[in-house]
N, C-alpha and C positions, 0 to 999 in steps of 0.2 A: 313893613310888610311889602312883598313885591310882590304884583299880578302882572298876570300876562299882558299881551297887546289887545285880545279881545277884551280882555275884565276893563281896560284901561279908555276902550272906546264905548263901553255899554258905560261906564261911571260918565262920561262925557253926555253920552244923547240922556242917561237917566238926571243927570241934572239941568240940561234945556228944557226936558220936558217939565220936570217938576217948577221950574222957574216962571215956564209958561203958562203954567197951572195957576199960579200964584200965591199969595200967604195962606190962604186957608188950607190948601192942602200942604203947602209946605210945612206948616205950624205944627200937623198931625205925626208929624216924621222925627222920628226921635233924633237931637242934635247929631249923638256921637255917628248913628247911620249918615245924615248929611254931611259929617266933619269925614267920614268913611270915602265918601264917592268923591268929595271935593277932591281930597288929597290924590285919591287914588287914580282920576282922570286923566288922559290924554289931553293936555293944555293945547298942542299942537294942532289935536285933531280936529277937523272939519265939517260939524254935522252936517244930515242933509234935512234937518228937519225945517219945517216949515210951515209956522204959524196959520196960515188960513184951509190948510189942509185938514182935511177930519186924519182923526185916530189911524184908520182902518188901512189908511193909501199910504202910511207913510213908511219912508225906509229906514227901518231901526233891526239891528243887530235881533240876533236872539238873544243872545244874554241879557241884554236890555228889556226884553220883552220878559224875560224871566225875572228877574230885578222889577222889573215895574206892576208886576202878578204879586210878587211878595208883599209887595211896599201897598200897594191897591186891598188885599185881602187881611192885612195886619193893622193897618194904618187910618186909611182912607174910607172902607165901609164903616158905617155906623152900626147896621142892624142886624144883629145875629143872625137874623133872616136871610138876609142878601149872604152873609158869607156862609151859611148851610148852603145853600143854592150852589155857590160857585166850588164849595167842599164834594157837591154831590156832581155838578156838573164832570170834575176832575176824575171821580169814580168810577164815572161811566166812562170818559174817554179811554181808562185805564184797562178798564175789564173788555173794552173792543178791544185795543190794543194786545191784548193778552191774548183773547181768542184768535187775532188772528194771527198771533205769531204759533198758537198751539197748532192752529189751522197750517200753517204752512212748515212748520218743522214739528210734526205728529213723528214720533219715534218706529209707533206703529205701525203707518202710512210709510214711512221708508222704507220698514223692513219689507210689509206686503209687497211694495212697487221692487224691490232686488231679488226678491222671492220668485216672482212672475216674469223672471228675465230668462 
């Protein structure tokens, strides 16, 4: 299977983080996913992650961050609880998102606005 150069650098920071993490969340990750990012990573590449840093400050790819949402909300929550929440939190992102793309390309609103010209 061939992935891109981004896929090949999110498979890299997605396996220092999980690394970092240690066996307990690694344990949680189904092998053939880990045998997945293993193969598939940028051997060359160079993270910049680092260890005493929180989560939030670090520089990780998107796709990484999306890979590590999957793996966090399939793997890593235990409590159907917590993944309702982060299901619901998504929804909501989604349904702003929607608005304000209605809000800004209104078929409506463009016609009115060429109308009034």
């Amino acid at each position: 299977m061939e992935f891109s150069v981004n896929e090949k650098i999110a498979f890299k920071e997605v396996n220092e983080i999980i690394d970092i993490m240690g066996e307990k969340y690694k344990n949680k990750v189904p092998k053939k996913l880990l045998e997945l990012l293993k193969n598939g990573e940028d051997i060359h590449y160079i993270t910049k992650i680092k260890k005493d840093l929180p989560f939030e400050k670090q520089e990780i790819s998107r796709t990484a961050l999306i890979l590590l949402n999957y793996i966090n909300r399939n793997y890593w929550l235990d409590e159907e609880v917590e993944k309702q929440k982060i299901k619901n939190a998504y929804r909501l992102e989604e349904e702003k998102y929607q608005k304000l793309l209605k809000e800004k390309y209104n078929p409506d609103e463009i016609f009115k606005k060429r109308g009034n010209k």
